[in-house]
C-alpha positions in Angstrom: 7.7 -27.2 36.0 7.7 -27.3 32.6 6.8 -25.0 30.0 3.7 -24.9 28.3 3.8 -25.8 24.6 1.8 -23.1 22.2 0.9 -25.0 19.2 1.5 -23.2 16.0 -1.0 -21.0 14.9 -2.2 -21.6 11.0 -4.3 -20.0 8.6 -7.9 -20.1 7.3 -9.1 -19.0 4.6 -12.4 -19.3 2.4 -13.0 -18.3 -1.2 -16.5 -16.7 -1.4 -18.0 -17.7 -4.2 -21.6 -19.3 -5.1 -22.2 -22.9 -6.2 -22.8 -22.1 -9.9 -19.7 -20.4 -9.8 -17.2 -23.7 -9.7 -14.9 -24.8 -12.3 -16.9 -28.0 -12.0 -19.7 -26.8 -13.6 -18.3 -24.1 -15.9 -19.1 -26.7 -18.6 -22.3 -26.0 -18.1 -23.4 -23.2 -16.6 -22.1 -19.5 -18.5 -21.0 -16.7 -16.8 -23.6 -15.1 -18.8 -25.8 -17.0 -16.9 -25.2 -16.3 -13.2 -28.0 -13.9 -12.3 -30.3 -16.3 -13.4 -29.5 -18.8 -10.2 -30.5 -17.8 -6.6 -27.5 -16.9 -4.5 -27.0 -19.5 -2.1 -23.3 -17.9 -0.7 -24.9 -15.5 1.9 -25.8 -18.6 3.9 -23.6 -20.6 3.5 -21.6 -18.4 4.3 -23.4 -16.7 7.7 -23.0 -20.1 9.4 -19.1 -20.5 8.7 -19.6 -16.7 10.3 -20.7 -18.2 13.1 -18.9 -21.6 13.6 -15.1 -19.1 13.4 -17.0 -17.1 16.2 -17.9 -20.3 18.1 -14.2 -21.9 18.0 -12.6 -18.8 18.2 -11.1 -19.2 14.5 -10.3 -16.0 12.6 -10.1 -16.3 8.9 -9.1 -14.8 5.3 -11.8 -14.5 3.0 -11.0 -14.4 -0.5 -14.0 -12.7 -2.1 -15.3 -12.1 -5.5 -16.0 -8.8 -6.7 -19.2 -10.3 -8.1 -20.5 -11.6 -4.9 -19.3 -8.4 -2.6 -21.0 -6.1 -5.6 -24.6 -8.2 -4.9 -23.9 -8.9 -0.9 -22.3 -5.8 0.6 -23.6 -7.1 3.8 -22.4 -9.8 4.0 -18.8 -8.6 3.3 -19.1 -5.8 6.0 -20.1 -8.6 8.7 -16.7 -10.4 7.5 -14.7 -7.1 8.3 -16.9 -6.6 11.7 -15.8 -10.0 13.2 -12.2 -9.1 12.9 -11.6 -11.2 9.4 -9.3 -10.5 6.4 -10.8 -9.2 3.5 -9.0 -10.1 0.1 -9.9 -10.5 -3.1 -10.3 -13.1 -5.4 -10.7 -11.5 -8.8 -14.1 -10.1 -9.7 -15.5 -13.3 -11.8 -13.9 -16.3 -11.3 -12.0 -15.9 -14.5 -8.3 -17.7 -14.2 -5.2 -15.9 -14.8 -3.6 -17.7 -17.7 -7.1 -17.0 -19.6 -6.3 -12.9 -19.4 -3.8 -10.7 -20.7 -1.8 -8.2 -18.4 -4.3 -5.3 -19.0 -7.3 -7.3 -18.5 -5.6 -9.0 -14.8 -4.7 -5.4 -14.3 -8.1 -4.3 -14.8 -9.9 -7.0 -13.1 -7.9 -6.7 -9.4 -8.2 -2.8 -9.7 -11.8 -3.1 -9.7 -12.4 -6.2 -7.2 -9.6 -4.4 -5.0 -11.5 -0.8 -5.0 -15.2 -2.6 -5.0 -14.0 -4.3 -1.6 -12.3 -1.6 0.0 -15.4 0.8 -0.3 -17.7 -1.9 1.1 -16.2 -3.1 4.1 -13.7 0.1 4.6 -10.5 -1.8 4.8 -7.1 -1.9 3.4 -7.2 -5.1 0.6 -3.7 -6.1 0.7 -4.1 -10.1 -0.1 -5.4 -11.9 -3.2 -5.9 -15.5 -4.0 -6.3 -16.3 -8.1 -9.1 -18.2 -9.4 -8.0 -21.7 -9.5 -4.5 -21.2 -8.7 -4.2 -19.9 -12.0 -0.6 -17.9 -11.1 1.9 -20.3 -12.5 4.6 -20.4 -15.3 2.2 -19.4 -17.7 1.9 -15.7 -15.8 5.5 -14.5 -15.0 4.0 -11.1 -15.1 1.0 -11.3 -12.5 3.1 -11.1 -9.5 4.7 -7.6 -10.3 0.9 -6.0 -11.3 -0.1 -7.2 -7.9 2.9 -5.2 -6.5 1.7 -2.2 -8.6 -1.7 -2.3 -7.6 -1.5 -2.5 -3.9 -1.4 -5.9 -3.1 1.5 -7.0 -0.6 1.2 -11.0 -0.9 -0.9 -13.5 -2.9 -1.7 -16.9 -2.0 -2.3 -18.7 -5.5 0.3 -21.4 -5.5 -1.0 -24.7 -4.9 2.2 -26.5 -5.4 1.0 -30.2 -6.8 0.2 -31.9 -9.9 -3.4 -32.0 -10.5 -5.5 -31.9 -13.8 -7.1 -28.4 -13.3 -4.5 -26.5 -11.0 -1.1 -26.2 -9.3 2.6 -26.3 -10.3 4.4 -29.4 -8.6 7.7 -27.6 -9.5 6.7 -24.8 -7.3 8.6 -23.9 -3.7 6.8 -25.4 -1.1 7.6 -22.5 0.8 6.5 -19.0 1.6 8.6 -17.2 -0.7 9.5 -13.1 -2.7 7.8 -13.6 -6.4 7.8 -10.7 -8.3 8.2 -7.1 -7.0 8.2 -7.6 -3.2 4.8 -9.7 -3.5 4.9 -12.6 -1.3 3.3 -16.0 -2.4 2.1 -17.6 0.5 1.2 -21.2 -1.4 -1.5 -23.7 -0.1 -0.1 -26.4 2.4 1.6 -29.4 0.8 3.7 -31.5 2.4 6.6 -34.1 0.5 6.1 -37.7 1.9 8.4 -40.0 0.4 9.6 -37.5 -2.1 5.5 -37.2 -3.4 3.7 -34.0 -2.3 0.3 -34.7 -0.9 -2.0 -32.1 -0.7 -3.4 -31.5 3.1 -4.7 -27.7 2.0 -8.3 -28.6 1.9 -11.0 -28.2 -0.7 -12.0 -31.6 -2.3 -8.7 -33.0 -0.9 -10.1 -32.3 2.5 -13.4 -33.7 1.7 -12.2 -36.8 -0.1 -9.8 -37.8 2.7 -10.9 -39.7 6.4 -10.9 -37.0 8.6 -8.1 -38.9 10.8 -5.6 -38.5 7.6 -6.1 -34.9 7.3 -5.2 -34.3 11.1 -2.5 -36.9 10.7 -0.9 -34.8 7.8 -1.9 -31.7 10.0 0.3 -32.5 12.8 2.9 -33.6 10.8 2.9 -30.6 9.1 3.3 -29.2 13.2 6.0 -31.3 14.0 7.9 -29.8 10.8 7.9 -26.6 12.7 6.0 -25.3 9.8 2.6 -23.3 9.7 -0.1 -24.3 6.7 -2.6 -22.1 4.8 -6.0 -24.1 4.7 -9.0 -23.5 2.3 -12.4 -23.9 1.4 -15.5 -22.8 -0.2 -19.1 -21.6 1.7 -20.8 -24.1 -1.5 -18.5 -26.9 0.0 -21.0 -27.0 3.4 -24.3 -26.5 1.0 -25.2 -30.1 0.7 -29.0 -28.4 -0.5 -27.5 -26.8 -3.4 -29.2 -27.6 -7.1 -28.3 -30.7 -9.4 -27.1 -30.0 -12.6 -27.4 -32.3 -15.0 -25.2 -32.5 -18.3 -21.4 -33.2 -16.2 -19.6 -35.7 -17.0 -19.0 -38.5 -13.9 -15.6 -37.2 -13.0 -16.9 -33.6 -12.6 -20.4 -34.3 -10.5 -18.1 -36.4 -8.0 -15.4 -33.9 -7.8 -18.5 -31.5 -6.9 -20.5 -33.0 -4.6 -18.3 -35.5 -2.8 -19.0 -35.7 0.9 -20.8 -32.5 0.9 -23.0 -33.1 4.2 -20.2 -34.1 6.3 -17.9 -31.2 5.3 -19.2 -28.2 8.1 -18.1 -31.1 10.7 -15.0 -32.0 9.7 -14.2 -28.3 9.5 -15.7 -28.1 13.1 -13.3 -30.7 14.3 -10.0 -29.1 12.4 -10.7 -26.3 14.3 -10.6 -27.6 17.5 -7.8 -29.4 17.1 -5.8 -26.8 15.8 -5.0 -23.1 16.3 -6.5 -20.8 13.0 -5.7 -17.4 12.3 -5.8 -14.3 9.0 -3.3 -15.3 6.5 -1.9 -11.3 7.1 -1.4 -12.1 11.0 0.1 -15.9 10.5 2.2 -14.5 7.6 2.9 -10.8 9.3 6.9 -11.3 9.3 7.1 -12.8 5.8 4.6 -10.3 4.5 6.4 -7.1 5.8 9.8 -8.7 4.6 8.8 -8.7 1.0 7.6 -5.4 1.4 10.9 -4.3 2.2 12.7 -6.2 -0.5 
């Protein structure tokens, strides 16, 4: 008799941050301006909570120092249920927009806010964005010097507001033993598509992401997937003032989304970024 296949297993991972919080609507909402809106995240984000414990699913959550500072509860339920706690920067601001000292600061204080709130080890870190790119040859190493064994802030595409389509494709050693552990992106005819989720994911017929999914599979490789708790908050204010692009980009598909996640989880097998990526992650660290 033959033996049983065990699919690959891939990873989740969610960047916790509130709907005002988007680069969609930076043009018109100010960070000076975020205590002023109702915090929709600890919702949103209870149910994903709850649909990982239903199917099984564990996760990485990329977290804001901003939103762990104002929901510490939230953020020790995460560590509780067995997730990865990482951090995403304290304020959503991208990488390219700071200078060394101010990154440095900004991850030393998101890292150490975390860490005393769910009492875990932050090792993982996700820029706002995917703001790590040509433009910041230095983040990679402060990561190293701050604690952090891997990051996962390549999204290796073109794309108007993110991502380096020159970028390995790859896990791959950037920096000082850090690890990038990029977005999933798959070459198709010598074009990269993005299948890592987000607005790709809501954009695209569910049957094309599982399509690119297994063919990602049958590659022998394992994909990082991601998405946001205001991406399954279909109730979440209009703003007025965007332009066309930007209120689509927002709000596309947004009551469908918590299904379509409910059906890539059953059809695939989700883990922590720092369990999928264990081997890579302790190799860098020895490097």
């Amino acid at each position: 008799m033959a033996a049983e296949t065990v699919r690959p297993l891939h990873a989740m991972s969610v960047d916790v941050e509130d709907w005002f919080q988007v680069w969609a609507l930076s043009s018109v909402i100010s960070r000076e301006d975020w205590d002023d809106h109702a915090l929709r995240v600890e919702d949103s984000s209870s149910r994903l909570l709850d649909l990982f414990a239903a199917k099984g699913a564990g996760c990485t959550f990329f977290i804001l120092g901003w939103v762990a500072e104002r929901l510490p509860g939230l953020i020790r339920r995460m560590a509780e249920e067995g997730h990865e706690i990482a951090s995403h920067g304290w304020d959503h601001t991208k990488v390219f927009d700071q200078t060394p000292d101010e990154f440095r600061e900004d991850i030393r204080k998101t890292k150490a806010c975390l860490e005393d709130i769910a009492q875990v080890t932050v090792t993982g870190f996700r820029a706002a964005g995917f703001s790590i790119d040509s433009r910041t040859p230095w983040a990679h190493e402060i990561l190293a010097e701050e604690g952090h064994l891997y990051s996962s802030s390549s999204h290796p595409i073109a794309h108007d507001h993110y991502g380096d389509p020159d970028a390995p494709l790859g896990v791959h050693v950037a920096g000082a033993a850090l690890v990038e552990i990029p977005v999933a992106v798959q070459e198709i005819l010598g074009r990269r598509q993005s299948c890592a989720g987000g607005g790709w994911f809501r954009a695209m017929p569910y049957p094309v992401s599982r399509s690119l999914w297994r063919r990602l599979e049958g590659a022998g490789r394992q994909g990082v997937f991601y998405f946001h708790p205001w991406e399954v908050d279909p109730d979440q204010p209009k703003v007025g003032g965007l332009s066309l692009k930007s209120r689509l980009r927002h709000r596309l598909n947004l009551p469908v989304m918590e299904r379509k996640v409910g059906r890539l989880l059953d059809d695939f097998r989700w883990g922590r970024i720092d369990q999928v990526f264990a081997e890579d992650i302790a190799r860098g660290a020895t490097l």
